[in-house]
N, C-alpha and C positions, 0 to 999 in steps of 0.2 A: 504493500500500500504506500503508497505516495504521503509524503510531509505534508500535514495539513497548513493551512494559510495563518490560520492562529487555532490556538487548545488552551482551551480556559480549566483549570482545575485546581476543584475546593476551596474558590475564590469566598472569603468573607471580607467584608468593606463595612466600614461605620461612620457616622460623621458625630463629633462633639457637639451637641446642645447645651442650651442654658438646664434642658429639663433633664439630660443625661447623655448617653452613649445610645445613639441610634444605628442599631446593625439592621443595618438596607441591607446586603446581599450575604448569605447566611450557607456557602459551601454549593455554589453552582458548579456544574463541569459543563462545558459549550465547546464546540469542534468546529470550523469550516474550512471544506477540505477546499483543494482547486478546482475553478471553474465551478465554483457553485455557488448557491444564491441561498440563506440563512434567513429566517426572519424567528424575531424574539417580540411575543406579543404577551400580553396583558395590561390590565387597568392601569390608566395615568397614578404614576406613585409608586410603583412595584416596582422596581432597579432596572430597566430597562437602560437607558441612556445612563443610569452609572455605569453597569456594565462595559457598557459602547467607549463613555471616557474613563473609563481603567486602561479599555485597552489601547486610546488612541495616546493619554497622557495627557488629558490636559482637566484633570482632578483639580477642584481646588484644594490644596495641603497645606498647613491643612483649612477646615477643620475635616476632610475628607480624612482616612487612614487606613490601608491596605493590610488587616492584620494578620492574613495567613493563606496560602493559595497561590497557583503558579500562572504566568500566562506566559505562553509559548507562542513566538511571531516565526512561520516558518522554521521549527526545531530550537529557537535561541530563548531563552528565560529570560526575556526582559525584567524581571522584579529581581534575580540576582546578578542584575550589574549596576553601574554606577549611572546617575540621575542621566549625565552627559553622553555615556555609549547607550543607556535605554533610548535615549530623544533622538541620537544619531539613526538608530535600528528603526524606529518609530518614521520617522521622518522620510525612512527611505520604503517603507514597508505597507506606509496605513494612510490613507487620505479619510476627510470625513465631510460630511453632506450634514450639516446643520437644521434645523427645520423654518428658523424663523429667519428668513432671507434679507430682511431690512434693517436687522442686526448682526448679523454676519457680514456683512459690508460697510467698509466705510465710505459714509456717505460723504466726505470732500473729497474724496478721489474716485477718477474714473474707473469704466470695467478694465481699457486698457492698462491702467496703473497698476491695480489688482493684480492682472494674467501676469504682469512682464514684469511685475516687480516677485513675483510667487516664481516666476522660472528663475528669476536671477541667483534669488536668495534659496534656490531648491539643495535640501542638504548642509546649507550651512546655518549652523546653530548658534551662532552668534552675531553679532549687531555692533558694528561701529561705522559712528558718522562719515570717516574719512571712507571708510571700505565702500560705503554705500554710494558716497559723491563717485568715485572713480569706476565703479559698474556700470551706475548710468550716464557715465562720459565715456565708455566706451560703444562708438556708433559702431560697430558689428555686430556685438552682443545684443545690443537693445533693437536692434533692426531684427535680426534671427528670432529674439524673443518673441517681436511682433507678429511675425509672420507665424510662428508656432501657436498665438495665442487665436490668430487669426483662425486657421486651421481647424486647432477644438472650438472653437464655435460652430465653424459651421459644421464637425462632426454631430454637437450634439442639437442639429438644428435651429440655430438660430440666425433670423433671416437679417441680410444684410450686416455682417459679421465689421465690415470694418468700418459702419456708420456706429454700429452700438459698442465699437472699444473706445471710442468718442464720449459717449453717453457717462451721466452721473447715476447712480441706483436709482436715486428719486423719480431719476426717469422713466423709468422702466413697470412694469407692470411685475406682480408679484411672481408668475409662471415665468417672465425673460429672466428675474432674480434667479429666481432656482435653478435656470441653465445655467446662466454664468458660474454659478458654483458649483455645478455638477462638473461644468470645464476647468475650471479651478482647480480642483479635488482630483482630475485624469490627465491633466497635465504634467505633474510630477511621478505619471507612469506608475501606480501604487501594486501590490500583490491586493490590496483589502481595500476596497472600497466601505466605510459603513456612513447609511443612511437613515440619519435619525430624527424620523418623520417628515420628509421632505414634503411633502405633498401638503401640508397641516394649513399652510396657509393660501391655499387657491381653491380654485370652485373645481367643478367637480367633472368637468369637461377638460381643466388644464392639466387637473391630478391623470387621468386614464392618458395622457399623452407623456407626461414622467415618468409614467409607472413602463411605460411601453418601451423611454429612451434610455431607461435603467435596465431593464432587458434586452435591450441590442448592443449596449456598449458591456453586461458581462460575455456578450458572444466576440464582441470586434474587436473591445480591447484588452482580452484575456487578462478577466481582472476576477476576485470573487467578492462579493456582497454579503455581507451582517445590515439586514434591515431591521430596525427598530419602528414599529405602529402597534396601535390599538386595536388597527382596522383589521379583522379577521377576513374581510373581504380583500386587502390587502396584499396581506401574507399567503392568501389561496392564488393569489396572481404572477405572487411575483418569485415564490420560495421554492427552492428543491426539499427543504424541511424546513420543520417550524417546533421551536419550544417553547411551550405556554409557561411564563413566570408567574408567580403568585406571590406576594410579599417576601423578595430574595430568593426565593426557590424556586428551584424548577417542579412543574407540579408535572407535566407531560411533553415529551417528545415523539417525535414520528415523522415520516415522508409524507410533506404535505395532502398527498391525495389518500392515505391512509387517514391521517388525524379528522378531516373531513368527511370522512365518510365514517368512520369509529370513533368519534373520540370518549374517551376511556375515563377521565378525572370528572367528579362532580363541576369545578371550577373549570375547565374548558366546554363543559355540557352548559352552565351556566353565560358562559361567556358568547356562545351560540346562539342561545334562545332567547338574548337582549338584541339581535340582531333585526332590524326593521324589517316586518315580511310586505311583500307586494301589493297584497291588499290594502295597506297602511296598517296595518296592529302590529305592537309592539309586545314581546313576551314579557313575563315577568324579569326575568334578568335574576341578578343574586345580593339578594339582600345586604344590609349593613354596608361597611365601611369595608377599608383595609386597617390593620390592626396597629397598633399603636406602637411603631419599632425599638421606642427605647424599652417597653415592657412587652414584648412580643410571646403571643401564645406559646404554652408548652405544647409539645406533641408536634401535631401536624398545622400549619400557623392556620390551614386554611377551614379548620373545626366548629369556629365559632359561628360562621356563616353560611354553614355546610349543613343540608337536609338530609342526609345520609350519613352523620355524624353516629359514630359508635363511641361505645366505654376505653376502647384504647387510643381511640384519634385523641384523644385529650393527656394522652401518656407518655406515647410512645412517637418519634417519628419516621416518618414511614421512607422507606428507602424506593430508588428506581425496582423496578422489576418491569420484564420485556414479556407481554401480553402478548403479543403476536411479531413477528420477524421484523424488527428495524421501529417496534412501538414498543416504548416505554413508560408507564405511569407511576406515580409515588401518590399511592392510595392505599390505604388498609383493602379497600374492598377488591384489589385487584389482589391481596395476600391472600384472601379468603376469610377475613375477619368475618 
């Protein structure tokens, strides 16, 4: 078997509050291998996008803290190297797709500035004024830069590429934002693309058209994808698998067209049935809240809110196990409680 892209294992992460020590991700393991397309869903609040900036490195630390757990970019353990060789490996390894596009850019400088100042500075982890004046006094570079940045534009569709490297964000509409940073993020030629919730902010006509140019560019520009959404509709679109989170945990994994058609966890059966059907009715969906991370249920976290709640989910918690070939759920009832 081939090096996977990144291998998340026994990851726990906590961030320091006024109210205590909030363990958000609580011993997750996550694989994406090459050439493939990963999505990680569950409710807004469940470690999703921590996850995503664990692995991209841009944690705030603190009060974020990584207290046990390995992540693997292409075979190398970036948590046992030094801050400076992690961001090195990072840098050459993991590009990431933001969700809120009008914040992810800065808005005094153009998309050109962005693209050709993101090739100049590709790899290099440091910042000095003098360094910076004499890049972009160099006319080959910044000419070369252009023409490249030129290029992923219009790879990833966008019309009239060298009127809008002109353009300010303000300019632009929220769907042309999310290209430019989609080109942004494949620009520096990454093995991981992850995309965390990009589509969050356009209608729903521009979202089916990202979701489409996230799909051709994991075919063109051999890259692999960790997407991060809520949208279950989403992750059936765009994933070769999918692991449903639940308060840090993983509650179920599986090959996208299997969890879709079986899914095995009370909380992904729940997460299903809040899914608006055609008619316009909406299911009940799953009670309560997410639980309160500095005092996090014992047992299985997701017991409290669970209609199939037995004597041990409140005890004990419950480990993977592989219900059928390549599906895995962490449920008592798949143990045979």
């Amino acid at each position: 078997m081939s090096t996977p892209i990144v291998e998340i294992k026994d990851l726990h992460l906590s961030f320091a509050t006024w109210e205590g020590t909030a363990r958000v991700v609580d011993g997750v393991d996550l694989l994406v291998g090459q050439h493939e397309s990963v999505s990680v869903v569950g409710e807004t609040g469940c470690g999703k996008s921590v996850i995503a900036k664990a692995v991209a490195g841009v944690l705030p630390v603190p009060p974020a803290k990584i207290e046990k757990g390995e992540i693997y970019l292409k075979g190398k353990d970036i948590l046992s190297m030094s801050r400076k060789e992690a961001d090195r490996v990072r840098r050459k390894e993991v590009s990431m797709v933001f969700q809120d596009s009008m914040n992810a850019l800065n808005p005094v400088y153009t998309v050109g500035d962005h693209l050709v100042d993101s090739l100049l500075w590709k790899g290099d982890g440091t910042f000095r004024f003098t360094t910076y004046v004499a890049k972009k006094l160099n006319k080959a570079a910044v000419e070369k830069a252009w023409k490249d940045s030129v290029q992923m534009l219009e790879s990833v569709r966008v019309p009239s590429p060298e009127r809008i490297m002109k353009r300010y964000p303000i300019e632009l509409s929220g769907g042309m934002r999310q290209r430019v940073l989609i080109a942004m993020a494949l620009l520096g030629k990454p093995s991981l693309l992850i995309a965390d919730e990009p589509t969050t902010s356009v209608d729903v006509s521009i979202e089916a058209q990202i979701l489409d140019l996230i799909s051709d560019m994991i075919k063109r520009e051999d890259v692999a994808v960790m997407y991060i959404t809520h949208d279950l509709a989403v992750a059936k679109q765009v994933s070769n698998r999918v692991y449903v989170l639940y308060a840090g945990t993983v509650a179920e994994k599986a090959d996208s067209n299997v969890l879709f058609r079986n899914p095995a966890h009370p909380y992904t059966v729940g997460l299903m049935a809040s899914i608006p059907k055609l008619d316009g009715t909406i299911g009940e969906g799953i009670r309560e809240m997410l639980p309160d991370y500095t005092a996090p249920p014992s047992g299985c976290r997701f017991h409290p809110r669970c209609d199939k709640m037995v004597s041990v989910c409140s005890q004990d918690r419950p480990k993977l196990v592989e219900v059928e070939p390549g599906h895995w759920v962490a449920c008592h009832l798949a143990h045979g409680a």
